[in-house]
C-alpha positions in Angstrom: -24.6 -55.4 12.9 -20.6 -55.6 12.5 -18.5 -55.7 15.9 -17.4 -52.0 15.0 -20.6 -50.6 14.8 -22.1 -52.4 18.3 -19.1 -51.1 20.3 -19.2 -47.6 18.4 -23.9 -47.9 19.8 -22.1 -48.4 23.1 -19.5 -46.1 23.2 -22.8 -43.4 22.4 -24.7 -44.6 25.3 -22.2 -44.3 27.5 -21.2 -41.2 26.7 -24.7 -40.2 26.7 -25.4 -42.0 30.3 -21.7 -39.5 31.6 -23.6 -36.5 30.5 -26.5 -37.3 32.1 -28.8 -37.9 29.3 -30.1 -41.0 30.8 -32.9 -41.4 28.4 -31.0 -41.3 25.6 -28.8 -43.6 27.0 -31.7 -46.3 27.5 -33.1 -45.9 24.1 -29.5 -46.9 22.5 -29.1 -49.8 25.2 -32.4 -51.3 24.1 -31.8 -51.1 20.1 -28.8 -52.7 21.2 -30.2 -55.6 23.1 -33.4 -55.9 20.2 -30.8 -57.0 18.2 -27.8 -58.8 20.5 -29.8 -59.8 24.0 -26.6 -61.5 25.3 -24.8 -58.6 25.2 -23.0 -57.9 28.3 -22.2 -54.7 28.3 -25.6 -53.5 27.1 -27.5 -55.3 29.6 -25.0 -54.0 32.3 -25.8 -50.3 31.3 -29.0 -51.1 30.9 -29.4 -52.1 34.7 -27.1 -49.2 35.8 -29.9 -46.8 34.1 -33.0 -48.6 35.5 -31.4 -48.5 39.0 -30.6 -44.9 38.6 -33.6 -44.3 37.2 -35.4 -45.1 40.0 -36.8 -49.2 38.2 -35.3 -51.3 40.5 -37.4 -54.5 40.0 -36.2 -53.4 36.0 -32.5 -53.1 36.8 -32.9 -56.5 39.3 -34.1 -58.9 36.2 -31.3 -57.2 33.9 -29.1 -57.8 36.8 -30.0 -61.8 36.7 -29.7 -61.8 32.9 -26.1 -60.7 33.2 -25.5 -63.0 36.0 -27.0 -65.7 34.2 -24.5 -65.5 31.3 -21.2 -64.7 33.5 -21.8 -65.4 37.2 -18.7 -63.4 38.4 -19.5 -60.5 36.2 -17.6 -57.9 37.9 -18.9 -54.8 37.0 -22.5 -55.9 37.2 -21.2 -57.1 40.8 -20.4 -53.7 42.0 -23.6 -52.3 40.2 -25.3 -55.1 42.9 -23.2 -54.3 45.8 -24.3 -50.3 45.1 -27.9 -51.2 45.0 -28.2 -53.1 47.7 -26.1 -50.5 49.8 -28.9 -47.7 49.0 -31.4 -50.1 50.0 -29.6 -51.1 53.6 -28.8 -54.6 52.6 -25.3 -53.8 53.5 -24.4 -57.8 54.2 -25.3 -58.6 50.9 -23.3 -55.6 49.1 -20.3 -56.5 50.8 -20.7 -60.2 49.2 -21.4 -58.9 46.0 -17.7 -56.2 46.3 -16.3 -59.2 48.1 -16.6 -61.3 44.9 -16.3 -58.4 42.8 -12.7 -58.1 44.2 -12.0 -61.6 43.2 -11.7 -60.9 39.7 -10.6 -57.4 40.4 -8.1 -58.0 43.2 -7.0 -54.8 42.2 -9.3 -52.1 41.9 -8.5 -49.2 44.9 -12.0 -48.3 44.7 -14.0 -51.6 44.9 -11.9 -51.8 48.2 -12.8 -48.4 49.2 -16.9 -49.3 49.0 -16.3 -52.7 50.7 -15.0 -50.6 53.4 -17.9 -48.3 53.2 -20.2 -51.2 53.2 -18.4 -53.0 56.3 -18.5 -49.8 58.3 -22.2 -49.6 58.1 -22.4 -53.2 59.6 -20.0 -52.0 62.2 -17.2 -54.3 61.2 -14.8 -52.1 62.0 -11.5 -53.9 61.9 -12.3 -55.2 58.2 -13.3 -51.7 57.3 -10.2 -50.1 58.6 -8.4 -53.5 56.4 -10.1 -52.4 53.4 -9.4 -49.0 53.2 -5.7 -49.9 53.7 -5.5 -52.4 51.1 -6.7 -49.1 48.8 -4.1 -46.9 50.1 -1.7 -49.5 49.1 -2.8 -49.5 45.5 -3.5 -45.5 45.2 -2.2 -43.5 48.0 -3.0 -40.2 46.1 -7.0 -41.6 46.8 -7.9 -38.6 49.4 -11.8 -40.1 49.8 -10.2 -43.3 51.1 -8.0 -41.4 53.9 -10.6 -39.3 54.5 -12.7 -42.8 55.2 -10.0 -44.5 57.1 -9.6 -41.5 59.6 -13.6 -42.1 60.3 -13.2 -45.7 60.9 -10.3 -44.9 62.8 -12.0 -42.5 65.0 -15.0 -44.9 65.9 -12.2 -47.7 67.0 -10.9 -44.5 69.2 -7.6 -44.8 67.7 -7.4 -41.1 67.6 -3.6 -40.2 66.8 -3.8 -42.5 63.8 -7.4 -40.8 62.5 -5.3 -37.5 63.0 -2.5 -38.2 60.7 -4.9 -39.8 58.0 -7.1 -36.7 58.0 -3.9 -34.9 57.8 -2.7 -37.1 54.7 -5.7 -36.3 52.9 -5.5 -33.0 53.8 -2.5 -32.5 51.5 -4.7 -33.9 48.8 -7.4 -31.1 49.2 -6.8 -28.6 51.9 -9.6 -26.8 51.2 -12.2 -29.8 51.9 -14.1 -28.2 54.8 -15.4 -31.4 55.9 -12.5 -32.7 56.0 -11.2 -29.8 58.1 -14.2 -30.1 60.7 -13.0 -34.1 61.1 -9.7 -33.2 61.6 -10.7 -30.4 63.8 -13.0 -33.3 65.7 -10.0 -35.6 66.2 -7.6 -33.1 67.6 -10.4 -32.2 70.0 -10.8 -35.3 71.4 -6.9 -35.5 71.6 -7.5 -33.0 73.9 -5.3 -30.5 71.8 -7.8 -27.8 71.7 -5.7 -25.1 70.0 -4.3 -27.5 67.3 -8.3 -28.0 67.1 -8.9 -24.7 66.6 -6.1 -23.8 63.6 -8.6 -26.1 61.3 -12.1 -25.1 62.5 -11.1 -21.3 61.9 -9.8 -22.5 58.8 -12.8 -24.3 57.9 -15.0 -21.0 59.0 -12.8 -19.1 57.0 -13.6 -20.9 53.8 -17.1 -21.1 54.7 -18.2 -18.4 56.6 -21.8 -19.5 56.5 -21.1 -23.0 57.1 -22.9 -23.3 59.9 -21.8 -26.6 61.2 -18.3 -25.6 61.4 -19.5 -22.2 62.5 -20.9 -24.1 65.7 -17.7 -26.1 66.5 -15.4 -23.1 66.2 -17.5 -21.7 69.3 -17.5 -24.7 71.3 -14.1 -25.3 71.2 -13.1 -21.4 71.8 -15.0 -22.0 75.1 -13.7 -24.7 76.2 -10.1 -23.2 75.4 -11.2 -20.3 77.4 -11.2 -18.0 74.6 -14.1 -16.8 76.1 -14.4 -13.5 73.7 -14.2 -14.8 70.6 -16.8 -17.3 71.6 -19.2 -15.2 72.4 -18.8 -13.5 69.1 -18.6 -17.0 67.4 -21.8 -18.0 69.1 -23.6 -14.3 68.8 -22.7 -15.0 64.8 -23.8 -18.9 65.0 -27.3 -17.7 66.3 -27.3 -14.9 64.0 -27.6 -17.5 61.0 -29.8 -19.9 62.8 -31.7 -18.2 65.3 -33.5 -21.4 66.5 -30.5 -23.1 68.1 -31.4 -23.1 71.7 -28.4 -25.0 72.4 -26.0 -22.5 71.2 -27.8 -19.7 72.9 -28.0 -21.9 75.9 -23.6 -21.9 76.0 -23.7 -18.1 75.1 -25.0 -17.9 78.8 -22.4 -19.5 80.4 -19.8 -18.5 78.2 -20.5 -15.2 79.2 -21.6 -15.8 82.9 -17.9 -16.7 83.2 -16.9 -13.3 81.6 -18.8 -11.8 84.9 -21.3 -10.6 82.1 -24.4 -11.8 84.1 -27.4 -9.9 82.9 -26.7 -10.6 79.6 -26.1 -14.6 80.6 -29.8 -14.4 82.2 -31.0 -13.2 78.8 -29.1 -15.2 76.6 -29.9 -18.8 78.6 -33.8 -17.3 79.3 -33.9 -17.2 75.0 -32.9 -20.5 74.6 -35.6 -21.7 77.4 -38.2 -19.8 75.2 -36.9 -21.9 72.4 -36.9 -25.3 74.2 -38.7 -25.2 77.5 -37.0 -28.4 78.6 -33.2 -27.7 77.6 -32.2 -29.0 81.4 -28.4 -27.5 80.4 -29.8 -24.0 79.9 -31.6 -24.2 83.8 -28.3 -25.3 85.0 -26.3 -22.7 83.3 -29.0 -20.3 84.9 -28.7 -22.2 88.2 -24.8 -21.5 87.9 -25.3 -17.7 87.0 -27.3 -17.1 90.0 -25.0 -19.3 92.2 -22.3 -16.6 91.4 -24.8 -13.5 92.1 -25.4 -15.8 95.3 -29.0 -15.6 95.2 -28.5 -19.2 96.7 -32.4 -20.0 96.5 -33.1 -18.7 92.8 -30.0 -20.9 91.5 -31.7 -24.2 93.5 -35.2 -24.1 92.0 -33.3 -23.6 88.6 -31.1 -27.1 89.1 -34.5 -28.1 90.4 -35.8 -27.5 86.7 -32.9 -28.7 85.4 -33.3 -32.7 86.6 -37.0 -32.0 86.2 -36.7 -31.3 82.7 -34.3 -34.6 82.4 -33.9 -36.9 84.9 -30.7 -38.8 83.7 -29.1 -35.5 83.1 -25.9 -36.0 85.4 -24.5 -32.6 85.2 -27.3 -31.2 86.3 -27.8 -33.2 89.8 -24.0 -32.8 90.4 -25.1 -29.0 90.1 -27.9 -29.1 92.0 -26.1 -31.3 95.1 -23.5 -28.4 95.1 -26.1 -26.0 95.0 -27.9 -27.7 98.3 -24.7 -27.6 100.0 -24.8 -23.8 99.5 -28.0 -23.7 101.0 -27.5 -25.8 103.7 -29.2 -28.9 102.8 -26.1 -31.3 103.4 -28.2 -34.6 103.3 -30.2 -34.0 100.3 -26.9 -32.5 98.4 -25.0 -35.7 99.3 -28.3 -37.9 98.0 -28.0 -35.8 95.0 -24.6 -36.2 94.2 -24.6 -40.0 94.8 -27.6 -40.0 91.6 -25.4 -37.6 89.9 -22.2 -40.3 90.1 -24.6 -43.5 89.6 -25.7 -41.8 86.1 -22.1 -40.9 85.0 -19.5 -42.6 87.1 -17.1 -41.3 84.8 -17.7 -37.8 85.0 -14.6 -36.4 86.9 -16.1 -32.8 88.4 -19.0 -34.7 89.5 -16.8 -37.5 90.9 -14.9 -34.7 92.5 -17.8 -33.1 94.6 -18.9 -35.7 95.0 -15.5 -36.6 97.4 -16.1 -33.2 98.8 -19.9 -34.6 99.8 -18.7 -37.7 101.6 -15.7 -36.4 103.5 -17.5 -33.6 104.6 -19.9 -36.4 106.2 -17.0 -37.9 107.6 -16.6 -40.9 105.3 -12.9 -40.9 104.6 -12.8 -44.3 102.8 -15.1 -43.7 100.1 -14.3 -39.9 100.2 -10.4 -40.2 99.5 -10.9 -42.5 96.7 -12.9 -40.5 95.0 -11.0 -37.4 95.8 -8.7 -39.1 93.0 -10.8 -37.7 90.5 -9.5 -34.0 90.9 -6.6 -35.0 89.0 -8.5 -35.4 85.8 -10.8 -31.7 86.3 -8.9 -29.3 83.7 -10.1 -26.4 85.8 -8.9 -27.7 89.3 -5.5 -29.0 88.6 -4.7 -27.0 85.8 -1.0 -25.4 86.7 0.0 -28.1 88.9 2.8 -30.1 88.3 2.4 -32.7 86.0 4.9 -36.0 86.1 5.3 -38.7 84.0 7.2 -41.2 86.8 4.8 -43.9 88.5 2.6 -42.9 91.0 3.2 -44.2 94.7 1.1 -46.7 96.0 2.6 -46.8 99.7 4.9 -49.8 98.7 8.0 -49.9 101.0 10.2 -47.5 99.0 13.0 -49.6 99.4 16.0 -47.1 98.6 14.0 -45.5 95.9 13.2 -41.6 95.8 10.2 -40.6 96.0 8.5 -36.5 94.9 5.8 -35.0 97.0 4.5 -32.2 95.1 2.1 -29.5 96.3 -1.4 -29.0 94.7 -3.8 -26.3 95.1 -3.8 -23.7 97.9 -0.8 -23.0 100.1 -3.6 -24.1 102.9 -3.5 -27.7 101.2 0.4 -28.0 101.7 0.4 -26.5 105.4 -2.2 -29.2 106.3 -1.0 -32.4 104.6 3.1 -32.2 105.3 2.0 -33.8 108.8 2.2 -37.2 106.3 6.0 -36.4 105.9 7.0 -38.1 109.2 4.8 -41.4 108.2 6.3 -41.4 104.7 10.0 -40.9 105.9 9.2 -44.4 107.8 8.8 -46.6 104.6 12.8 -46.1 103.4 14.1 -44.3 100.6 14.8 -40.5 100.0 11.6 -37.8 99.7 11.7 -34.9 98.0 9.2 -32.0 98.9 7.9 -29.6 96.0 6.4 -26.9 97.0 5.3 -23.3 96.0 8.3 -20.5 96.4 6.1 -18.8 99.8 6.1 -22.4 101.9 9.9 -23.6 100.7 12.3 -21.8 103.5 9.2 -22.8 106.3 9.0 -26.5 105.6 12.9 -26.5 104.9 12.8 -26.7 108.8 10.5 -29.6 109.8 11.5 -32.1 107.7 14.9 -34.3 106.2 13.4 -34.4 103.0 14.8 -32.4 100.1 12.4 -29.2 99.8 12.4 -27.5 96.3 10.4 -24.4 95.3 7.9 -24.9 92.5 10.0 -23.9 89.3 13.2 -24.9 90.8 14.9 -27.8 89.1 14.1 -30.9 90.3 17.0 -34.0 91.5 16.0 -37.0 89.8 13.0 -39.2 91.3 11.4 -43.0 90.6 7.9 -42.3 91.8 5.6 -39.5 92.8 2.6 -38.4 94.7 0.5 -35.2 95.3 0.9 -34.1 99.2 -3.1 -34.4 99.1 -3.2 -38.3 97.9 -1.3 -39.3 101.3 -4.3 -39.8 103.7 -5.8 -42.6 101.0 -2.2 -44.4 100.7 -2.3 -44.6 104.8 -6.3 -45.4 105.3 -6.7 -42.4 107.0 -10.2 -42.2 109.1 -11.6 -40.1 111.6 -9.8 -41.7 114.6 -6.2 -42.0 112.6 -5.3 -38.3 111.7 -1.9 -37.7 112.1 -2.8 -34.6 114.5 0.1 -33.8 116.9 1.2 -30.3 117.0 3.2 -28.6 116.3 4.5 -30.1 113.4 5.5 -26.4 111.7 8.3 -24.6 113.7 9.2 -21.1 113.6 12.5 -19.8 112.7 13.9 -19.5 116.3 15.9 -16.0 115.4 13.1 -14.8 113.9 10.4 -15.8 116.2 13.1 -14.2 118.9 12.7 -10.7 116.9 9.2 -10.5 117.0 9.1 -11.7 120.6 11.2 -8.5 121.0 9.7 -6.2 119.3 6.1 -7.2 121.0 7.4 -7.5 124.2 6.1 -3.9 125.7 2.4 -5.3 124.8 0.6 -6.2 128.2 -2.7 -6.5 126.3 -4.0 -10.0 124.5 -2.1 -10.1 120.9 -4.3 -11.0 118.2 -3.6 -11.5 114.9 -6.7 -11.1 112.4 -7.0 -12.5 108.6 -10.4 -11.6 107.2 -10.2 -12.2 103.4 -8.6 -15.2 101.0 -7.3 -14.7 97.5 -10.1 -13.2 95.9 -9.4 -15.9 93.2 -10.7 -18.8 95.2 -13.7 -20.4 93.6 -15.7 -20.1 96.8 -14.0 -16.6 97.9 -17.7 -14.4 98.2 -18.6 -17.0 100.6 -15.7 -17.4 103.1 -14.1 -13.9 102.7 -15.8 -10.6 104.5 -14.7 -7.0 104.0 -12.5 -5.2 107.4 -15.3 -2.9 107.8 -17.6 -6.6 108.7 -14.9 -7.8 111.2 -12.4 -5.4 112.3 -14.6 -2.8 114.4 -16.5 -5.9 116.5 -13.2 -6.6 117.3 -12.0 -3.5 119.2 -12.1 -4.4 123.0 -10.2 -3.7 126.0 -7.2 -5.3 126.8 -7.0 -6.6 123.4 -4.2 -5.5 120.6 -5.5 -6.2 117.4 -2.6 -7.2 114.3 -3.5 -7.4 110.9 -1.9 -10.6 109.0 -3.8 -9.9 106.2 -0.9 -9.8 103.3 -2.5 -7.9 101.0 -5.9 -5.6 101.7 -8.2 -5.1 99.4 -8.6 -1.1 98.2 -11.9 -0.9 100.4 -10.1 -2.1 103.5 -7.7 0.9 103.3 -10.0 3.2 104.5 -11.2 0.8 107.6 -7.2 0.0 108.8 -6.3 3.4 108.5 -9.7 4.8 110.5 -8.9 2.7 113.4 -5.7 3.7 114.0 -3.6 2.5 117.0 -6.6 0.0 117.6 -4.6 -2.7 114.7 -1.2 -2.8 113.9 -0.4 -3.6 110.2 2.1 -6.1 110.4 1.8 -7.3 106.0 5.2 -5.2 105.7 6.8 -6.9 108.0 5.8 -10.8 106.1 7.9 -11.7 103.5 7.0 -15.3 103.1 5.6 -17.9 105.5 8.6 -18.2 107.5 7.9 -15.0 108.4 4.4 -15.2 108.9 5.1 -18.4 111.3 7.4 -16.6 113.2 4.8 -13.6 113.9 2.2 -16.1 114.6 4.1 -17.8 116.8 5.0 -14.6 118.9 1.1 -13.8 119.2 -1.3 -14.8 121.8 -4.2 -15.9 119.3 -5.3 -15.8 115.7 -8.8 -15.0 114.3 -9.1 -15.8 110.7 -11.4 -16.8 107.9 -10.6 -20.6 105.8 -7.3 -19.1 104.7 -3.5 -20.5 104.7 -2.6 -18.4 107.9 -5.4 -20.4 109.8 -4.0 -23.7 108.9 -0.2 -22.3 109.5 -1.9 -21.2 112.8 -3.1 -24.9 113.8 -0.2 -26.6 112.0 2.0 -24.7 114.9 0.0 -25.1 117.3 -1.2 -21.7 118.5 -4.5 -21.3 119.2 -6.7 -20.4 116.3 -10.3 -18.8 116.0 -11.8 -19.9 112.3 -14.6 -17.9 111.0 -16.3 -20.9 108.8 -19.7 -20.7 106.1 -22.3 -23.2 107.2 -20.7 -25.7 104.8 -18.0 -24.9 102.4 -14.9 -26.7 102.7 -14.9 -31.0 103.5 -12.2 -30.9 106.0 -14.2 -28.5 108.9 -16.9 -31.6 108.6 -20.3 -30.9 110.0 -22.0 -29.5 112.8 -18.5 -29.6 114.9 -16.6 -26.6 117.1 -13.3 -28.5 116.7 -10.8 -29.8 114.4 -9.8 -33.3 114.7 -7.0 -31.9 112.1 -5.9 -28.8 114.9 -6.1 -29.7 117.9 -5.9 -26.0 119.2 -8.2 -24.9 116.4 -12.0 -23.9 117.4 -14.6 -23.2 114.8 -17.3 -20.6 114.6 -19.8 -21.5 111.7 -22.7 -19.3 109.9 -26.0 -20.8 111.8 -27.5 -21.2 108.3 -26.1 -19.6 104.9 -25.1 -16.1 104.5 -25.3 -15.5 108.5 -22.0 -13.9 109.3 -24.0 -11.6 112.1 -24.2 -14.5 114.7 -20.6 -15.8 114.3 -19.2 -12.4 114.4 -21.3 -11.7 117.3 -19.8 -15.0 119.2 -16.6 -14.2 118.6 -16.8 -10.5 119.9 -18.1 -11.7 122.8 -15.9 -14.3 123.7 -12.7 -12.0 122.6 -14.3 -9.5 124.9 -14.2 -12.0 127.7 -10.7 -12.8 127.3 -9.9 -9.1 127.2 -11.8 -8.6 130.6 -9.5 -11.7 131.6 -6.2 -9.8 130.6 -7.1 -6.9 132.2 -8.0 -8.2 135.3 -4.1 -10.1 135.4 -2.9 -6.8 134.1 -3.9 -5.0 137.4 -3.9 -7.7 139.8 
């Protein structure tokens, strides 16, 4: 048979073996080899079609007959390195692309399956080094970025996945795969709307892809897009109605949207789905925490851990959840498991701070209290800075920025520090929100701005609420001296004046926070609760309460002369100070104006839960914080009756004592 009419055979079979007629492409292969058995090609083809065909042992001895005439046969290498990749003997196909490549140095896509191959041993550096070598010789390659950005991803070098996935995206931006991995990697970045361009994209697309169907909704969550994930997920169980995880996040998607009989429902499906989904018995334990049916929501976190002991969400839910109760030991034993099973969780790392300072262990409690930086949901509007943090170095002529946090309450009770930092050198400014500025302006050298004022230029920085870990603070080493807040002397003169025709004991009440305050149902009570048990002779009641809630109305205005409605008169807390200071004695609930009561050193009546907040401690009628503070707590959870009865009482006896100087 002439040269012309073997290569013309072959030509055939191949063609036929492209078209997948894989029989017919045997049957020429093996007239081909009756008559030349040394032919290379035909025995190559031959052992593509037996591997492919399912006769390995067939396409192995037509293998060895190839190799057996030329040992570095390259195409019958990569054939190798292909079969031994299907059958997971990934160290041997990498030898066999890895001498491949030595005759075909370069061929874009030999690299490209060597770095396929090395990736499944884990060898990710070589991987990520193969895949570039075949960028180099064919950039336009989209598989190959597409590859590189998944080895990329599993070394965690996100930002340069990102921008491969995005260089393959211009190759094929329709690949919705490739749009979920992109989507992935942006995620991770923590850019959750960049995230969520290419997952709608994806979804848009595919709109019964259900995989990208399910990311879409997870990420809209966590945005806080919390509408369009509950649609998202409503549509992601409509097309697979046994996910029990998806139904288990529709729960607390919309338990956060206040929708709670509907989260009940939609966390009780997945349960009937998966008994043991521990997430979907937190979720419920969360939902019930916010009806605050306090018992229900612990036998759920209960279930939870049950249902999966190393789950460490679900103890740090279940250690806040005792805390609610009342169970302060077990919670803190709880939270400790929670911390030992993911010391990198930062909300659980952050109760968990709230657990051990409440006990009174500042040491550990401090350090940990570090982790609220890192919770999106607790430190998410505060400033942000990208100068070094402090350390409590000698500052040495440097400046240095104290910025305010959370709560106006939070500021009030940790300027005390400013003192002790104004002792290690260098300039401080003070960053505060607008209400505190023209009050602090007065007790301190250091340069106060208002939040959203521009800042002077700084070296280092440090939140107000970091200070008692940079100075060791313990129980016995609070900086608690008051006053340490002073009023504006003209203004405190003004309302000296205008209260000076008032023989009877001034009182100023605050019975609600901002109803905004993750804990608010539990430390806030309505006027009709408080105001009316306060009514006693000899006693002038003043409301401080900035801003009544529509059902107070009614209460302030039914009591008439009984409370004067000084909110009018309160600007900002320079104002409040200065009224404060001209009063006799505030009664309030865990709010700003009782730590601007303390931090001036008036005396101060707080109406506490049994255990809410780490800095009232346990079990104690005092403040080592306020020395002129004194605490009424809730006997057990929920039990405002007996502190509101105390106080009463003991207001009533001061009252009696006024009146009894008044006419004697």
């Amino acid at each position: 048979m002439s040269t012309a009419a073997v290569d013309r055979i072959l030509l055939q079979a191949v063609g036929h073996y492209e078209a997948g007629r894989v029989e017919q492409a045997g049957a020429l292969c093996a007239g081909l080899l009756e008559k030349h058995p040394d032919h290379l090609p035909a025995l190559h083809l031959s052992a593509i079609i037996a591997f492919v065909s399912d006769r390995v042992a067939d396409g192995v001895t037509l293998l060895g007959r190839v190799f057996g005439l030329d040992p570095d046969h390259a195409p019958a290498l990569v054939t190798l390195g292909d079969a031994l990749a299907v059958k997971g003997e990934h160290d041997g196909a990498v030898a066999a692309f890895g001498r491949a490549l030595l005759r075909r140095p370069h061929d874009a896509s030999l690299y490209n399956k060597l770095g396929i191959a090395l990736c499944e041993l884990s060898r990710l550096a070589e991987a990520e080094a193969a895949y570039r070598r075949a960028i180099e010789l064919d950039p336009q390659r989209r598989g190959v970025w597409l590859n590189l950005g998944n080895v990329l991803v599993d070394m965690g070098q996100i930002e340069e996945a990102i921008a491969a996935y995005r260089r393959a995206l211009e190759a094929d931006p329709d690949d919705v795969g490739l749009l979920r991995n992109l989507g992935a990697a942006l995620y991770r970045r923590g850019l959750l709307e960049d995230a969520l361009l290419h997952y709608r994209r994806a979804t848009e697309l595919a709109p019964d892809h259900a995989p990208a169907l399910r990311l879409l909704g997870l990420v809209l969550h966590e945005a806080g897009h919390l509408r369009e994930a509950v649609e998202v997920y409503r549509r992601t169980i409509a097309r697979d109605d046994v996910d029990y995880v998806i139904a288990s996040n529709l729960g607390a998607c919309l338990c956060e949207l206040g929708a709670f009989d509907e989260a009940i429902a939609a966390c009780e499906r997945a349960l009937a789905l998966r008994s043991d989904h521990a997430p979907a018995h937190t979720n419920l334990g969360i939902i019930f925490e916010k009806q605050n049916r306090v018992e229900a929501a612990v036998a759920a976190h209960r279930r939870a851990v049950a249902a999966d002991p190393a789950y460490a969400k679900g103890h740090a839910n279940l250690a806040v959840a005792l805390r609610n109760a009342g169970e302060i030991d077990e919670a803190l034993a709880v939270s400790h498991r929670s911390v030992a099973l993911d010391p990198a969780q930062p909300l659980a790392q952050y109760n968990h701070a709230h657990f051990l300072l409440l006990n009174g262990d500042f040491a550990a409690g401090f350090e940990a209290y570090r982790w609220r930086r890192k919770c999106k949901t607790h430190c998410e509007g505060d400033p942000v800075f990208s100068e070094p943090e402090w350390l409590g170095e000698p500052l040495a002529g440097r400046t240095l920025l104290l910025f305010a946090e959370f709560g106006l309450g939070d500021a009030l009770q940790f300027v005390r520090y400013l003192p002790m930092v104004g002792t290690m050198g260098g300039k401080i400014i003070l960053q505060v929100q607008p209400a505190l500025a023209a009050l602090l302006r007065t007790m301190t050298d250091a340069t106060v701005i208002a939040r959203g004022e521009p800042l002077p230029p700084f070296d280092l920085q440090l939140p107000l609420m970091s200070l008692p870990l940079v100075f060791g603070t313990t129980l016995d080493t609070i900086p608690a001296e008051v006053p340490y807040l002073q009023p504006d002397p003209a203004k405190l003169a003004r309302w000296r004046s205008a209260l000076d025709g008032v023989t009877a004991l001034k009182v100023g009440v605050v019975w609600a926070g901002n109803p905004r305050h993750k804990g608010d149902h539990q430390r806030s009570l309505p006027a009709e609760a408080v105001l009316p048990r306060l009514v006693t002779p000899g006693v002038q009641l003043y409301s401080l309460q900035k801003e009544p809630r529509p059902s107070d109305v009614p209460v302030l205005s039914a009591l008439g002369a009984d409370i004067v409605d000084l909110a009018p008169a309160l600007g900002d807390f320079a104002d409040t100070a200065a009224a404060v200071a001209a009063l006799d004695l505030v009664i309030a609930v865990d709010t700003s104006v009782a730590h601007l009561a303390g931090a001036l050193g008036r005396p101060v009546w707080m109406l506490l839960p049994y255990a809410l907040d780490w800095r009232w401690l346990r079990d104690r009628e005092d403040s080592p914080w306020y020395p002129t503070m004194r605490l009424y707590r809730q006997e057990k959870p929920q039990a405002w009756d007996g502190v509101l009865t105390r106080v009463s009482a003991e207001l009533a006896r001061l009252g009696e004592e006024r009146q009894l100087i008044k006419r004697g």
